[in-house]
Every structure is written in C-alpha cells, then in structure tokens.
C-alpha positions as CSV (number, residue, x, y, z in Angstrom):
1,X,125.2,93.5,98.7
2,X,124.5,90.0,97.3
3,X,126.4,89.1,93.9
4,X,123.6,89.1,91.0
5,X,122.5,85.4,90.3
6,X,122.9,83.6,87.0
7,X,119.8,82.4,85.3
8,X,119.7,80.3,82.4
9,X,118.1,82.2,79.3
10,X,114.4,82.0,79.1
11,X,113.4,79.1,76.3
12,X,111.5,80.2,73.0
13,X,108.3,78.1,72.6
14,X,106.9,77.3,69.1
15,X,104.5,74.8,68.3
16,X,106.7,73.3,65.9
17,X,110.3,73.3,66.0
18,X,112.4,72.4,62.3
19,X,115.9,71.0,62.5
20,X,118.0,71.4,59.4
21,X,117.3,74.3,56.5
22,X,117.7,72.5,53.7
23,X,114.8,72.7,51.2
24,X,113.1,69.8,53.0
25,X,113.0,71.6,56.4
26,X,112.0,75.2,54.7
27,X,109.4,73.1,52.9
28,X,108.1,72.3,56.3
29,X,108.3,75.5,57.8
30,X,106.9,77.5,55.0
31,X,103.9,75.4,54.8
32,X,103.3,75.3,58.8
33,X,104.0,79.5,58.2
34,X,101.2,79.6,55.7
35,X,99.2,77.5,57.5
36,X,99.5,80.1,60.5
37,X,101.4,77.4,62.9
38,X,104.1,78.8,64.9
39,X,107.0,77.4,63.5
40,X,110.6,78.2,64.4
41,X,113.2,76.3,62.1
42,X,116.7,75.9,63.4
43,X,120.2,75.6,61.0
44,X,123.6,75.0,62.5
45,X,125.0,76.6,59.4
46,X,125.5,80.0,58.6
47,X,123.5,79.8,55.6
48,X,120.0,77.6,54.4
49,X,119.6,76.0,51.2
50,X,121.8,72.6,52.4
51,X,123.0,71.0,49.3
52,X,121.5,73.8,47.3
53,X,124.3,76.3,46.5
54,X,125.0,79.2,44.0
55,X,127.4,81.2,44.6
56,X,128.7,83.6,41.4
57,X,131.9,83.4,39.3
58,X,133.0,86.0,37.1
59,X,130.2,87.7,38.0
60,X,127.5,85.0,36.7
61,X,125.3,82.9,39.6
62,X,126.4,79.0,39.1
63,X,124.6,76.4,40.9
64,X,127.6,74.1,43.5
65,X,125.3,71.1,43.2
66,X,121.8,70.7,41.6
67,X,121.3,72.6,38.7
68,X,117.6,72.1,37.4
69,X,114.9,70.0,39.2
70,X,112.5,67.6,37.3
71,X,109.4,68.4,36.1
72,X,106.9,64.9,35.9
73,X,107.1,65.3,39.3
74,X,104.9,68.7,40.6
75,X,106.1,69.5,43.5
76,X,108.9,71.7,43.3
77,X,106.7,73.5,40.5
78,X,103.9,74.2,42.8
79,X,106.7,75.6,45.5
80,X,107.8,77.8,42.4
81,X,104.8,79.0,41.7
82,X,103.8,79.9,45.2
83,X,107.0,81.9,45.6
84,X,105.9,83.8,42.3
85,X,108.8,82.6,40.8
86,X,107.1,80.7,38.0
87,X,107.7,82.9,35.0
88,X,111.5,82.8,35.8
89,X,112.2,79.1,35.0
90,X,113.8,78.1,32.5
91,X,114.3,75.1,30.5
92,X,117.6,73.8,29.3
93,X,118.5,74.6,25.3
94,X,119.1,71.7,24.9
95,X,118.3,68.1,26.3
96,X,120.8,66.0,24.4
97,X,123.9,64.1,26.5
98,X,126.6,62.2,25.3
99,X,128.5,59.1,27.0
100,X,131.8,58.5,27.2
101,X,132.5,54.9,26.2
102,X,135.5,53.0,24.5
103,X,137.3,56.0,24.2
104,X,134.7,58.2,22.4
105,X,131.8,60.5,23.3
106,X,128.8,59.2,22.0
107,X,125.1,60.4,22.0
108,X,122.5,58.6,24.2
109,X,119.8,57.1,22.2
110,X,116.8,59.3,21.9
111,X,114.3,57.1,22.8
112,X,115.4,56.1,26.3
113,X,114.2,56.4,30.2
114,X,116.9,56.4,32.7
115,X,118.8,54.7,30.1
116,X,116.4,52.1,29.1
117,X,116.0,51.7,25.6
118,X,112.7,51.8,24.1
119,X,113.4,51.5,20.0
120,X,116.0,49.2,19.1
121,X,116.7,50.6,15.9
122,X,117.8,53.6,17.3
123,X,120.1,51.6,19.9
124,X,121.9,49.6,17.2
125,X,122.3,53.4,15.3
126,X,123.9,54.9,18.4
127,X,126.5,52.5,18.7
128,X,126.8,52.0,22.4
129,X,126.1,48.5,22.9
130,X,127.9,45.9,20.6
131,X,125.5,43.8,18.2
132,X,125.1,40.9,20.6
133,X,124.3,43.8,23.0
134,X,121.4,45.1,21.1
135,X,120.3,41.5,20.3
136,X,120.4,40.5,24.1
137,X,118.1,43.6,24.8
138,X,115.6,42.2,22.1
139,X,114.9,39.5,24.3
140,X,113.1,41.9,27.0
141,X,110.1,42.2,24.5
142,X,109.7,38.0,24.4
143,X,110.9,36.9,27.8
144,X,108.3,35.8,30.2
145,X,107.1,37.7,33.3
146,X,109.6,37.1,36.2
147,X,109.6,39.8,38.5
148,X,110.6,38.6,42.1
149,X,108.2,39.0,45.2
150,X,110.2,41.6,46.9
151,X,112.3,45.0,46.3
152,X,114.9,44.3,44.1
153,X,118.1,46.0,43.5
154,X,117.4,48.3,40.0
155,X,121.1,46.0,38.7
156,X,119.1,43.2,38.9
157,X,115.7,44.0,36.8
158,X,117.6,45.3,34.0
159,X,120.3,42.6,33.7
160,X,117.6,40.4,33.6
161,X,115.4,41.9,31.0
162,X,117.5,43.4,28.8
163,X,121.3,42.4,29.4
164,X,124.6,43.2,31.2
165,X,125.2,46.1,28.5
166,X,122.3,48.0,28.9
167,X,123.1,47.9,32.6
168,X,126.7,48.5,32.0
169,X,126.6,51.9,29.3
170,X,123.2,53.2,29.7
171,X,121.7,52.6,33.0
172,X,123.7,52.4,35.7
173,X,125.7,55.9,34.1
174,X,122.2,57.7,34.2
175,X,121.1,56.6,37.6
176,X,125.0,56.7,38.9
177,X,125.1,60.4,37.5
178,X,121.9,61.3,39.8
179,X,122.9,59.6,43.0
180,X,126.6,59.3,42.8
181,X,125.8,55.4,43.1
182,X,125.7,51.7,42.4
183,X,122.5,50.4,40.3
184,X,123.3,47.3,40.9
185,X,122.7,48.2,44.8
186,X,119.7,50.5,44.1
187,X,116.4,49.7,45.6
188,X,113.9,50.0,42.4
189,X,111.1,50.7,44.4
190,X,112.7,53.7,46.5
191,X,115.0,54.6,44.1
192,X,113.6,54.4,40.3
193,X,109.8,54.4,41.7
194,X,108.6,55.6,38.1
195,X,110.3,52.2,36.8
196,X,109.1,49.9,39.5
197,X,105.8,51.1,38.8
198,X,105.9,50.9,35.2
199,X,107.6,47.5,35.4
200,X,104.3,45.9,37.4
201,X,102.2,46.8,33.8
202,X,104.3,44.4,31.9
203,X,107.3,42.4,31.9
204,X,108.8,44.4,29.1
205,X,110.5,47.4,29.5
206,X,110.1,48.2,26.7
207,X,106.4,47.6,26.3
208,X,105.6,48.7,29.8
209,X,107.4,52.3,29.9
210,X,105.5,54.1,27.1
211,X,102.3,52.3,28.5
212,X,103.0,53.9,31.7
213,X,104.0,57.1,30.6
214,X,101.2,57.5,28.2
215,X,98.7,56.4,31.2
216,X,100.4,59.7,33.3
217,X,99.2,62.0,30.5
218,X,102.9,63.1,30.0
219,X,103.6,65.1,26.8
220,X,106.4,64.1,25.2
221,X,107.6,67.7,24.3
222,X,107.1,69.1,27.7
223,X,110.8,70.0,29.6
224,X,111.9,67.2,31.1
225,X,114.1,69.4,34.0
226,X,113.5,73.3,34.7
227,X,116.1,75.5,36.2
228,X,116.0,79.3,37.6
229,X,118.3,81.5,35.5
230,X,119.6,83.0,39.2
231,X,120.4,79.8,40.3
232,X,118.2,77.0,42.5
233,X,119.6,79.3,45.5
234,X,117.2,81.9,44.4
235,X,114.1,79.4,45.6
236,X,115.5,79.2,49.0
237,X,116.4,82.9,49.4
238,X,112.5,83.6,48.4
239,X,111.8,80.9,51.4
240,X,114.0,82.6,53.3
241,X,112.5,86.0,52.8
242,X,108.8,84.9,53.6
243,X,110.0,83.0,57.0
244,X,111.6,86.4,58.2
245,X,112.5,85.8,62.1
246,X,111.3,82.1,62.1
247,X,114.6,81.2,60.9
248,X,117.7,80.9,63.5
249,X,121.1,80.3,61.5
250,X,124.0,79.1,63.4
251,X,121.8,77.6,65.8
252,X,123.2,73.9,66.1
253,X,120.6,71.9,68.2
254,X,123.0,69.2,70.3
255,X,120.2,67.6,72.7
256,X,116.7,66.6,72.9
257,X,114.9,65.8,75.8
258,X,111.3,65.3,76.6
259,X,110.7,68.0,79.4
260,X,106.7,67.4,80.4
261,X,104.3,67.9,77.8
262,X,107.5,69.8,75.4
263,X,110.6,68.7,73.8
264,X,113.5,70.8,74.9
265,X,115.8,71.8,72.2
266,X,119.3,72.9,73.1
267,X,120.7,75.0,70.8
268,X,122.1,77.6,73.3
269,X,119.5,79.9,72.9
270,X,117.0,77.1,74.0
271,X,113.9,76.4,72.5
272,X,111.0,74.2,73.6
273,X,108.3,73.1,71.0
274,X,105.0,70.0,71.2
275,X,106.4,68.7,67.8
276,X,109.8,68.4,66.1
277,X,110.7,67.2,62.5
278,X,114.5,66.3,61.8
279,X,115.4,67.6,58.3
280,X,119.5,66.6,59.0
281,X,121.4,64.2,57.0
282,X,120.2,60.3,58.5
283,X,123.7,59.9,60.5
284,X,123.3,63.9,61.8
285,X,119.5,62.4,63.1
286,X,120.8,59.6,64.7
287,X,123.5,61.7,66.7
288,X,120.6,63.9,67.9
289,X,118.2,61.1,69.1
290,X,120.5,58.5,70.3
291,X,119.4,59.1,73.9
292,X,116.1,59.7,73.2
293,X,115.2,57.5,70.6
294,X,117.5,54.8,70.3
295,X,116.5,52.3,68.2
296,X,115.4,54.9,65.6
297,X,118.7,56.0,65.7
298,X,120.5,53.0,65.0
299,X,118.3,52.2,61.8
300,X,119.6,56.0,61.1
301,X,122.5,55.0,60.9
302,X,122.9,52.0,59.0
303,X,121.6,54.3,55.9
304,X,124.8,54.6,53.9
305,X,126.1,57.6,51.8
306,X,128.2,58.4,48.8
307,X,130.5,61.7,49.3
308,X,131.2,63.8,45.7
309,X,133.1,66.7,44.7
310,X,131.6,69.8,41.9
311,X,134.7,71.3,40.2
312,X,133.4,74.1,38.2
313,X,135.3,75.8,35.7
314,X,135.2,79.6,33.9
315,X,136.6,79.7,30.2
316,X,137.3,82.2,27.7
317,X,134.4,80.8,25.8
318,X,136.2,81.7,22.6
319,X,139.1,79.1,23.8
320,X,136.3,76.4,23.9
321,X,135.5,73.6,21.5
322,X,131.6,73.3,20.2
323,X,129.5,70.8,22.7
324,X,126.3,70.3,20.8
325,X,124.5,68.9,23.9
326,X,124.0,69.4,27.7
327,X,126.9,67.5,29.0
328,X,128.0,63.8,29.2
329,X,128.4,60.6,31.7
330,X,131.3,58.6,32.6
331,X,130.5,54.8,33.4
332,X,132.4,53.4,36.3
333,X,134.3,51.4,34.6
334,X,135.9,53.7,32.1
335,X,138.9,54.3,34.6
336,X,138.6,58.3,34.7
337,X,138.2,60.3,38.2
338,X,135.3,62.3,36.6
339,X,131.9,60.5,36.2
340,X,130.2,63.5,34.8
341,X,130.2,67.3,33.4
342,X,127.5,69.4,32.7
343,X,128.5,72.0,29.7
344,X,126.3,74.8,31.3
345,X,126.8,77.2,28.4
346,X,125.5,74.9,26.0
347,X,122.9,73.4,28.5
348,X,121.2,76.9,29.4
349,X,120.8,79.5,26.7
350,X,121.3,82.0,29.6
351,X,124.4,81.2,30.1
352,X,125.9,80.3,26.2
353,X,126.1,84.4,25.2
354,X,128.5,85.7,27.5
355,X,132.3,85.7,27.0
356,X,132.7,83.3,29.7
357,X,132.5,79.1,29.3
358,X,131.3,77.4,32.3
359,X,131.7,73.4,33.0
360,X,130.5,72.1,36.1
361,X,132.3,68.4,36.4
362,X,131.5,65.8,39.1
363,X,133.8,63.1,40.7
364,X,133.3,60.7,43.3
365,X,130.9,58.2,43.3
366,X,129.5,55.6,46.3
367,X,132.6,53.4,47.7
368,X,135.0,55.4,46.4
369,X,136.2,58.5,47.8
370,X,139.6,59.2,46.2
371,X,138.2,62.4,44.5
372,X,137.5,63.7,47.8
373,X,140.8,62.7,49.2
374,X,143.0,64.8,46.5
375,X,144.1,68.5,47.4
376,X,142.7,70.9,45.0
377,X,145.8,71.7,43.0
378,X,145.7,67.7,42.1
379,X,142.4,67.5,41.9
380,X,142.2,70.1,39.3
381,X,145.5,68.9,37.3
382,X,143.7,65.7,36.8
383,X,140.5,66.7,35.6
384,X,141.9,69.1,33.5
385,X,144.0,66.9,31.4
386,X,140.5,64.6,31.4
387,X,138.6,67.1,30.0
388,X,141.9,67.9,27.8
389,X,141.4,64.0,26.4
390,X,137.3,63.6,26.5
391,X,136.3,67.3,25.0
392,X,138.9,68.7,23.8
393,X,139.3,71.4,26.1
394,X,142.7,72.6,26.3
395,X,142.2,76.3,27.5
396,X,143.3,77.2,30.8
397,X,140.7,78.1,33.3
398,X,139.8,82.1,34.3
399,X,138.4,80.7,37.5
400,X,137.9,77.3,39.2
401,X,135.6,76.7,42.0
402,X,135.6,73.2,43.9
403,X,132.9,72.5,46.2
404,X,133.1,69.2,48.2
405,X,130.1,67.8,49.2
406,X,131.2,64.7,51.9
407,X,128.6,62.2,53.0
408,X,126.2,64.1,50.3
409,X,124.0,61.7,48.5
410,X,121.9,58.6,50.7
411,X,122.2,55.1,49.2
412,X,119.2,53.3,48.8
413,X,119.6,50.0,49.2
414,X,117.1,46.8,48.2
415,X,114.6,47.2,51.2
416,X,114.9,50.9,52.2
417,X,111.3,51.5,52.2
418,X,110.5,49.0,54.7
419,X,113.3,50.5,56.9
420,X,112.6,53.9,56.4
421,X,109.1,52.7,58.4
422,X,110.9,51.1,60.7
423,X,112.6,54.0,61.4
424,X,109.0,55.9,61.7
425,X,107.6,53.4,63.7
426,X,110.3,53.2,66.0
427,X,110.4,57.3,66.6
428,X,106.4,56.6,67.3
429,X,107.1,54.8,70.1
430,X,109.8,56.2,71.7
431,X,109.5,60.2,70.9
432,X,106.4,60.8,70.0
433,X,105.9,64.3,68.7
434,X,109.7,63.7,66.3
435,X,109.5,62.6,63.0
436,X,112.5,62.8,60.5
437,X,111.9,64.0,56.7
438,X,114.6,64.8,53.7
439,X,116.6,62.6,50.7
440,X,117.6,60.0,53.1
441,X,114.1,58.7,53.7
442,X,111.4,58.9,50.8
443,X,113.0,60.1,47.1
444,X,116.1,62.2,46.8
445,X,115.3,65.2,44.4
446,X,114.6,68.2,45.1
447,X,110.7,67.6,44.3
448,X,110.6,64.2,46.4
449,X,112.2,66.4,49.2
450,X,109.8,69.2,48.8
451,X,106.6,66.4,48.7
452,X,108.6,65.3,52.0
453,X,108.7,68.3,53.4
454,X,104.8,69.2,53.0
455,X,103.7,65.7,54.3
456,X,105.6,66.3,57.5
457,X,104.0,69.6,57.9
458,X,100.8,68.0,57.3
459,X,101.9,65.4,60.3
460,X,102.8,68.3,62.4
461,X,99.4,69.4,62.3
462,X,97.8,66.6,63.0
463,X,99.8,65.9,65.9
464,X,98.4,69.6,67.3
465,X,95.4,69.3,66.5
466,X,95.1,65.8,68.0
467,X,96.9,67.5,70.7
468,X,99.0,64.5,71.2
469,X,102.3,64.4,69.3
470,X,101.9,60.9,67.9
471,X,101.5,59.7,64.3
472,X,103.9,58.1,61.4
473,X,104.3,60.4,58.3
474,X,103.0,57.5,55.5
475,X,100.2,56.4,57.9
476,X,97.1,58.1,58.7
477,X,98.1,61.5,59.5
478,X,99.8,62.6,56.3
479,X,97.2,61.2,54.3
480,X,94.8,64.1,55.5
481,X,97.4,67.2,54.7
482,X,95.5,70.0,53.2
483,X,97.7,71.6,50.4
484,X,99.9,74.6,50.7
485,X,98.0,77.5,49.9
C-alpha cells in the first residue's frame, strides 16, 4: 500500500484581502462587508484594535492609548453611529489643561488652537510666555505675508509669526502631546492640515484661525473630543462582531507574490485575493513588499517613528489632591521623563464617582527612548516621585498598568505628502492590485485613519469593478467611493 501524499492546504479566495486589524484595516473591511465585497481581513495578533486598547483595572474599562477621538473631523462619528453606538459617547467634563512650566502648573489660555493664541490679553493673563513673549506674538497681527512655496515644518510657521515662546510653551507641548513629536520637524500640511489651511486665508494666525473656523460652521460650544464610557475598544469589538468569520487573528501574512491573475498571501493557512490593502505599521509594509514592490518599500521605510510608554495608575481617590481640569503637558525642555498625564477622573464624569482615582501618564517622545528603555519598577519609581512634585500626588498606587507602545506614532516630516504618493505611485507600478492605508500615510487620528480606511475600500472597488487591480488611493479611484451605508 502506497504512503498517503501530502498536499498543501487548499487557499481561501476573497476578493479583497486586509492586512493589519487596526481600526484602519476594520474600517476597510467593514465597509467592503457592507458593501457585500468578499473581504477577508488578516491580523498577526491575537487581538484587533492595534493601538486601540482597554483593558479593565479594578474592575473599570481604561483606554492603554487613545482615549477620546476628535470631533470637527466626522468620520469616526459616522463609524459610531453606524455601529449604533452614538447615544453612548460621551464628552469629557471638563476641557481645561494645565502646563507644566518654570516649575508650576499653569492653565492654557482659553482662547487657543493647538496652542496658538488667538486673544492676547488672555495670553499675558495666563502667564506662560514672559512680557517680551506676549509682545513678540503681537507682531503676527502686523507682519507681512511670508509664507514659503513649499511644506514647511509646523516649528518654522509659528517661530516666524508669532515667536520662539509660543513655539516653545504652547505649541510644540500640544502637537508633541498628540504625536509624541518634534514641531519643529512636523510637516504643517500633513500634520496640522486644519492650520495649513487656515494659514493660506491670511498671514496672521491670529486673524486667519477664527476666519477659518467660523467659514467651517464650527460651534464654539460643541465637544471638541468624544470618548465611549466602555472604552474606544468597545468600537472595535462592535467591528469585530459584524465581521464575524471574515476576521483571521493570529494569522501573520510573511509573503506576497503575484500568482496569475491573484496575489498569494502566505499566512499558513493561505489565502489568494485580486486586491490587497496593507493596514501594518509603514516599516511592517515594507518587510512584506520588499520582493514584490521594492521601491515602494524603501520609501516605507524611510518614514520614521517615535516609540512611547502609557503608565496608568489606580488611586484611593480619597488619597488624591483636587485637579480642576483634564490633565496637563510637559514641554521638552522641562527635564521630566513624563510629557503628559491625563487625570481621567476629573476628565470623564464617568469615571470621577467611584472610589478609585485613575491617571493615565505618557513618557517617551520622538528621538528619545529612555522611557522605553527603563524596567517597570524604575520606570514607575520615577514617575511617581514626578507626579509626587507636579500634582501633588503622594498616595501610593492600588494598581499600575504600563503598556509600551515601541515604534508607535509615525513622524511626519516637511514633505510627507509628496512621499506618501510616491509611495502610491510606486505600488501602482509594481503590484498593482496593493495599496497601503493607516496613521503612517494620510493623518494619524483615529478619524483620519477611519477616512483612510473608507477611501481604500472605495479603491478596492474600483479596482474590481474595473476588473484590473490598478489605481492610486488620492487619484481617480477614491474620488468616486460611495459612502458607507
């Protein structure tokens, strides 16, 4: 009798195949879903969400990275309310902050965006900037246009309209608190497109911002952020739920290979699909196409990324001092391993009843890793006593959670936009039917990731109904996506 034969296992076919289930990838494969597309979305971990984590301490859900999303920006509120999840959100109790600067906590001015100031008087009254300070930034509303002919670096506009101080304690804390980085090496337009945009009305911030905001429509008293009381990990497990079996977890893909008119996916249990959008991290992308595509995949890789830790910590809430605001910022050059904590139970009314006091604090920021490189016992020893000196808080913790997120948050850098298309172009000619999608390429929020997410679906389709995979996402075939239903 003849030994039974081996035979490789039989490939799945989908029409689209998603790498990657953060919430740009199950963006992508809910709208294909809903749009009836056989779509089969692929995560090497054991668990979606990505960067979106809650996990529960003392028995309350606490978001591990982003809290809250914004809400000028209506794309993560139209995923909400297509997971009938509206109603649930939540808007923090408070939206004041505080700064930590010259050895004090002191409140942001009022009137601000991403830390620009737009009423002087109630700069000089918040005491952040020194009087030549505040004088310097006067001369933004009588300095002549002088905008350069090319993306600048976010460092750069504000230094020259308004002075190294504004730079120094207002805006590059803000923007440093969202991605970790360096405004002085943040592309405005990719980065800060809301102030590039506003900044082309007039050469005064000042001016130009409340011009630009009042030409949006925006009500001044709407929430800025919303949050889910359950945690931002409750959007992805509603996801989750209406993908059902089109999700594979701990399904790593390692190769792709064109194999006739199909890419081949091997992930073990192999999969073949006409069309295939990366969701990964840039540097996981170019790993995965480096055969295939690779010029795309070294323009992946030059996209640099800053690595950050979340310590979160549970308090008797009794044993903690008042915080009358949402948190505060820590500018870089302050010389304190923390560069931001969120005061949760004052932030989210939710959460300020209880008998438990919950700060989420933040350290690591781009070019400098030595948050990342401390053991836990040290790393919590030192931001205790920091919180000790900043806040006050001298309790000791019922519970501390650390969750380190290396290689986390992208860097845009002066010029990103015109790679990120030369990254697009580049996968057009040499894989067509792959495009890549998620916070390295096109905004990195969660609403820019979800807009992300829905234009490569919209891609995807074309590409099958074309039935050719070819097309750039930001070209012609993502300016036709019908919306998600």
């Amino acid at each position: 009798m003849s030994e039974p034969h081996d035979h490789p296992p039989r490939a799945t076919i989908a029409q689209v195949a998603v790498i990657g289930g953060g919430i740009t990838g199950l963006t992508t494969a809910l709208t294909l879903f809903h749009h009836g597309v056989d779509v089969l979305l692929l995560e090497a971990a054991d668990r979606l969400g990505g960067k979106i984590l809650t996990t529960h301490m003392r028995g309350t859900p606490i978001d591990a990275a982003a809290d809250a999303f914004l809400v000028r920006e209506p794309h993560m509120t139209d995923l909400c309310a297509q997971l009938n999840l509206t109603q649930d959100l939540v808007a923090p109790a408070t939206g004041a902050a505080k700064i930590w600067l010259r050895g004090a906590l002191r409140p942001l001015p009022k009137r601000q965006y991403l830390g620009v100031p737009l009423d002087l008087e109630d700069l000089e009254a918040s005491g952040l900037l020194t009087p030549e300070g505040v004088a310097r930034a006067r001369q933004d509303l009588e300095a002549p246009a002088d905008a350069p002919s090319s993306d600048e670096a976010v460092g750069a506009l504000i230094r020259r309209r308004m002075g190294d101080e504004v730079m120094d304690r207002l805006v590059g804390p803000l923007l440093g608190g969202i991605n970790a980085g360096d405004a002085d090496q943040l592309s405005l337009q990719a980065g800060v497109p809301q102030l590039a945009a506003a900044a082309a009305h007039d050469a005064s911030l000042m001016r130009s911002i409340p011009q630009h905001l009042r030409a949006q429509g925006r009500d001044p008293d709407a929430p800025v952020f919303l949050g889910h009381p359950n945690g931002t990990g409750q959007i992805v497990d509603a996801i989750a739920t209406r993908l059902g079996d089109r999700v594979r977890l701990n399904a790593p893909v390692r190769r792709l290979e064109r194999r006739g008119q199909r890419w081949h996916l091997d992930t073990g249990d192999p999969v073949e699909a006409d069309v295939v959008v990366v969701t990964t991290p840039s540097f996981a992308a170019a790993t995965l196409l480096g055969d295939t595509a690779p010029a795309a995949a070294s323009m992946l890789d030059e996209i640099d990324y800053a690595s950050v830790v979340f310590v979160t910590f549970a308090f008797n809430a009794g044993e903690l001092p008042a915080f009358d605001g949402s948190g505060f910022l820590v500018p870089r050059n302050e010389g304190l391993l923390m560069t931001a904590c969120s005061w949760a139970s004052s932030k989210w009314a939710h959460l300020g009843d209880g008998p438990v006091g919950f700060l989420r604090v933040s350290a690591g920021h781009s070019g400098d890793t030595a948050a990342l490189d401390l053991d836990d016992d040290e790393l919590v020893t030192r931001l205790l006593d920091e919180l000790a000196s900043v806040a006050g808080v001298r309790a000791a913790p019922l519970e501390v959670r650390i969750t380190r997120w290396p290689r986390s948050l992208p860097q845009y850098t002066p010029g990103h936009l015109e790679r990120v298309a030369g990254i697009e172009s580049a996968l057009a000619t040499e894989a067509p039917g792959i495009t890549v999608a998620g916070a390295a390429y096109r905004g990195l929020g969660l609403p820019a990731c979800v807009h992300q997410g829905r234009r490569a679906a919209g891609w995807a389709r074309e590409c099958l109904h074309a039935g050719l995979a070819t097309g750039e996402p930001g070209t012609n075939a993502t300016d036709r996506v019908v919306p998600d239903g």
